[in-house]
C-alpha positions in Angstrom: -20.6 10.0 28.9 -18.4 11.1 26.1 -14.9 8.8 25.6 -11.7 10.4 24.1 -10.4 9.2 21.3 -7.1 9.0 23.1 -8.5 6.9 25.5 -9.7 4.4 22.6 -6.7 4.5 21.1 -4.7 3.7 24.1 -6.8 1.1 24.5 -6.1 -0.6 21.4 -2.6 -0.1 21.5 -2.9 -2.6 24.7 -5.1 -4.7 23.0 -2.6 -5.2 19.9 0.5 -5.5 22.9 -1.4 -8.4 24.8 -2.9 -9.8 21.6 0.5 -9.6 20.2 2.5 -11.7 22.7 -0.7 -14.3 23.1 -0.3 -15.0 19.4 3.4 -15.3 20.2 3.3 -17.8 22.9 4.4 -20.6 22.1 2.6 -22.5 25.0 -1.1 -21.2 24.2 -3.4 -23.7 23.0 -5.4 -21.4 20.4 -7.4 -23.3 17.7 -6.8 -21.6 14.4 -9.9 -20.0 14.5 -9.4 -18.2 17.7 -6.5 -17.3 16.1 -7.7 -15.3 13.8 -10.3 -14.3 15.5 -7.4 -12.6 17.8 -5.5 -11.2 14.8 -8.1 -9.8 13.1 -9.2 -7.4 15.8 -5.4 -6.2 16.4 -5.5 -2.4 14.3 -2.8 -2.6 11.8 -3.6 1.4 11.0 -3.8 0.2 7.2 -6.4 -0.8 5.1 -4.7 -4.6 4.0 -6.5 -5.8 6.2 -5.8 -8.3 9.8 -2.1 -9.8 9.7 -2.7 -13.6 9.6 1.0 -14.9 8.4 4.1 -15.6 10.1 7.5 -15.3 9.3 9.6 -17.2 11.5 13.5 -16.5 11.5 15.9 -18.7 13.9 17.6 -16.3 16.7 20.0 -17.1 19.5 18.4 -16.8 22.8 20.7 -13.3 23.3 19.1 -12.1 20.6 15.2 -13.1 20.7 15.9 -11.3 24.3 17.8 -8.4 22.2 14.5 -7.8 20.5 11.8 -8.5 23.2 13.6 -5.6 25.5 14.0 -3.5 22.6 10.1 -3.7 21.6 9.2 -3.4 24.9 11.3 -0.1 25.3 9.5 1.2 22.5 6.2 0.4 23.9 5.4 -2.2 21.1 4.7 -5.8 20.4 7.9 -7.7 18.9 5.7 -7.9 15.7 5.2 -3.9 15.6 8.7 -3.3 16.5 10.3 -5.3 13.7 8.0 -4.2 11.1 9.1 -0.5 12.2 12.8 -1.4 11.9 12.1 -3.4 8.0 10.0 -0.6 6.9 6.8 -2.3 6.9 
């Protein structure tokens, strides 16, 4: 049986959503290895390789909720989103 490529793709796209807002939560209890072992699978679509840093920048709650709607509008992780707004 023959997959389409849209199919994987939309797949991975849900992988890199959930895998995404794991990383993001706060309350998970991920050792550093699984950590990475999470990012590294997410697709960046680039050849730099898995996205292992953080960048953290202090919000009001407003506006961490500004941003989470937004990203989710566009069908994105937060991550994804604000990269695409910076030009990353």
């Amino acid at each position: 049986m023959l997959v389409s490529w849209n199919r994987i793709q939309d797949k991975q796209v849900r992988y890199n959503v959930v895998a995404g807002h794991a990383l993001q939560d706060r309350q998970a209890e991920f050792t550093p290895a699984e950590r990475f072992l999470i990012a590294s699978r997410i697709d960046t679509g680039d050849d730099e390789g898995p996205r292992t840093l953080d960048v953290r920048v202090r919000v009001t709650e407003a506006e961490k909720r500004s941003v989470q709607e937004a990203a989710a509008l566009d069908g994105t992780t937060v991550s994804d989103y604000i990269r695409q707004r910076i030009g990353l």
